[in-house]
N, C-alpha and C positions, 0 to 999 in steps of 0.2 A: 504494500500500500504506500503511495506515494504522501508524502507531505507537505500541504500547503502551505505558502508561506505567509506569514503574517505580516502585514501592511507597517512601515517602519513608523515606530512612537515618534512625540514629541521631542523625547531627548535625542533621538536619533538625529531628525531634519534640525533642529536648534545646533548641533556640534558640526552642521552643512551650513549656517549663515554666512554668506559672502561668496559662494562656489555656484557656478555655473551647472544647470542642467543640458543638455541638449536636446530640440526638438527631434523625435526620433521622424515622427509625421511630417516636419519641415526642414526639409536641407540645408543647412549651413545657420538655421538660427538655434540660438541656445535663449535661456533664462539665468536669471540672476536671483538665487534665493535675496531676499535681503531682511525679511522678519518670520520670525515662528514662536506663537505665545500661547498660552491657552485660554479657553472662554470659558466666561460665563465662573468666574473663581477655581475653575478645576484645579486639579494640583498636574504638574510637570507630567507626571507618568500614569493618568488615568484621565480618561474624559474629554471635551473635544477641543479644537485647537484649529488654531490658524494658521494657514502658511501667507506669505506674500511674494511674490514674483515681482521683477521686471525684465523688461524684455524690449528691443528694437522699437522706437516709434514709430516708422515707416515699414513694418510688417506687423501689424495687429493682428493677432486671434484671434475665432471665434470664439464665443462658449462652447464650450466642447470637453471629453475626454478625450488629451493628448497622453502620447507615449514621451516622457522622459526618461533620458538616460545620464544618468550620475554615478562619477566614478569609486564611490564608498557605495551610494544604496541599490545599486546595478537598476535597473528596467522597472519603471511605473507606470500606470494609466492613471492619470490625476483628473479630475477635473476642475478644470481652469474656467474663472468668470473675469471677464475685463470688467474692473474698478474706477479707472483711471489713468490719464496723465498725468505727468512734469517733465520735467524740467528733461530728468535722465532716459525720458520713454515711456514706455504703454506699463503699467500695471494690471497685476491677476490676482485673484485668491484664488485661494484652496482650502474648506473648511471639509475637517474628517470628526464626525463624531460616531 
């Protein structure tokens, strides 16, 4: 019997702030973690959480389940909501509870 693998915790993606994902779905763009906190008072290792993205201004996402690939948390299917611009590009969340 095969074993699935469990979706990476908070502490996981929070020790990824600052490191690039790459679009596995988009050739040549990547994501920029830049926040990962938890809601709603959770504690760090139980309960649900945020991630935040940025990414290219002039290639925007869809909302969508994209394939991310990162070199600590190997292959995800995340899904990504645009939030936002600034200054540095298109912003996404990622809320996993």
């Amino acid at each position: 019997m095969s074993t699935i693998p469990l979706p990476p915790t908070l502490p996981a993606f929070a020790a990824q702030v600052g490191t690039r994902f790459a679009l596995g779905d988009v050739a040549g763009v990547s994501l920029q973690l830049f926040e990962a906190v938890p809601l709603n008072g959770a504690s760090p290792h139980e309960g649900a959480f945020s991630l935040m993205f940025r990414g290219p201004a002039d290639a925007p996402l869809q909302q969508a389940t994209h394939v991310l690939d990162h070199a600590a948390l190997g292959r995800l299917a995340i899904f990504l909501v645009p939030v936002g611009r600034d200054s540095a590009g298109m912003q996404y969340q990622a809320i996993f509870n």
